[in-house]
C-alpha positions as CSV (number, residue, x, y, z in Angstrom):
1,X,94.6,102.5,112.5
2,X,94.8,98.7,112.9
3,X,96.6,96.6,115.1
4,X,98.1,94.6,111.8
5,X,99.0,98.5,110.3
6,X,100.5,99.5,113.6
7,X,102.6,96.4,114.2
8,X,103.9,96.5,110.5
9,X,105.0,100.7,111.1
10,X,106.6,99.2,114.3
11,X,108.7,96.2,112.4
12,X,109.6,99.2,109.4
13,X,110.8,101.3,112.5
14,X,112.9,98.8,114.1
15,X,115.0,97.9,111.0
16,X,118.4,99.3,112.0
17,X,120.5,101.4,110.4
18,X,122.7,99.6,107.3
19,X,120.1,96.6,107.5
20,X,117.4,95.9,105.1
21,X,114.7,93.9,105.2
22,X,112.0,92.3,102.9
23,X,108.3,93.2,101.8
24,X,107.6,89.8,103.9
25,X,109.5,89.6,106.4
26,X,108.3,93.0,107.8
27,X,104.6,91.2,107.5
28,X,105.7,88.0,109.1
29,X,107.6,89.4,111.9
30,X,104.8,92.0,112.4
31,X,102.3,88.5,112.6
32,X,101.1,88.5,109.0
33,X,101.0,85.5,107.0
34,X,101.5,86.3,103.1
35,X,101.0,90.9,104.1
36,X,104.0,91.6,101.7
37,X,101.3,93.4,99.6
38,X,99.8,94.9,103.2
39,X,103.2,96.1,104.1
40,X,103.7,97.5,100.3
41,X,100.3,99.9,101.3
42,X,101.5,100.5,104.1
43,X,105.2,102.0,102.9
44,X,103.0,104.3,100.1
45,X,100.2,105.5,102.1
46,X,101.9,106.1,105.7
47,X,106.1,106.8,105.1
48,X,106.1,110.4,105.0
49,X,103.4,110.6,108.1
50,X,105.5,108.2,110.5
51,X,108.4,109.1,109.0
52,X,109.1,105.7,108.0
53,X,112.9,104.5,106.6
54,X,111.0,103.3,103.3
55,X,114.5,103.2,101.6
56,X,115.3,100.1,104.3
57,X,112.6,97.6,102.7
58,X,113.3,95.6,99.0
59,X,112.3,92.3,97.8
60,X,113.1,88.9,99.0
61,X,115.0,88.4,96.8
62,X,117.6,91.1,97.8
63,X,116.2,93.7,94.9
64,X,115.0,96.8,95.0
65,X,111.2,97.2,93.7
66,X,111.1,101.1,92.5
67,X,112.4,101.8,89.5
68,X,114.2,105.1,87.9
69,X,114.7,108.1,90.1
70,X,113.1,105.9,93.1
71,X,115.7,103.1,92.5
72,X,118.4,105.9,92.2
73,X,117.3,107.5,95.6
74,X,116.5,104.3,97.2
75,X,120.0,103.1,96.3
76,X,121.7,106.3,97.4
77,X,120.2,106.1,100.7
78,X,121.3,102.7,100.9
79,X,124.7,103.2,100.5
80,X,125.0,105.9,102.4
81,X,124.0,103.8,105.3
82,X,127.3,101.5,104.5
83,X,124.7,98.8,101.9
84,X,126.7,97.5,99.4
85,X,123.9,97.5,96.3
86,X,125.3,96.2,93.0
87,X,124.5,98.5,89.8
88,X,121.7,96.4,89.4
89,X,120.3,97.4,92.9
90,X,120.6,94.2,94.2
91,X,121.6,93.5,97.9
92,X,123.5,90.6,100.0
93,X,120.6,89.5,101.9
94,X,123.1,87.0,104.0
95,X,125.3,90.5,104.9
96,X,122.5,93.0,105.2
97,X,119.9,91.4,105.9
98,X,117.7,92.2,109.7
């Protein structure tokens, strides 16, 4: 494993519970300028292995990327963690936000 992949399962990790956080900022935080698309890999090839709170990562722009039953779960598991996600799956960055 890289040192870029192992910092970005580290940021994932961190994000607390009821907090979200975005495709990017996971990358920069973890020391990745423009990774979005590295953190993205990193969320479909490694989740299940690290156990990984997938569900806790959307777009910058405070949507959710899956669509369908992924969008349903992902929105579930959201709100269960006290997220507010509009019907449209979008969230309050400024409120949930990490």
């Amino acid at each position: 494993m890289t040192p870029s992949t192992q910092n970005i399962i580290n940021q994932i990790l961190a994000i607390p519970k009821g907090k979200v956080s975005s495709y990017r900022d996971i990358a920069l935080k973890a020391g990745i300028q423009n990774g979005a698309r590295q953190t993205v890999r990193v969320l479909h090839s490694m989740s299940e292995k690290f156990n990984l709170p997938w569900y806790r990562v959307i777009r910058s722009d405070g949507s959710i990327a899956l669509a369908d039953e992924g969008k349903a779960l992902q929105i579930t598991l959201l709100r269960n963690e006290g997220v507010e996600v509009s019907e449209d799956g979008k969230i309050d960055l400024e409120k949930f936000g990490w």
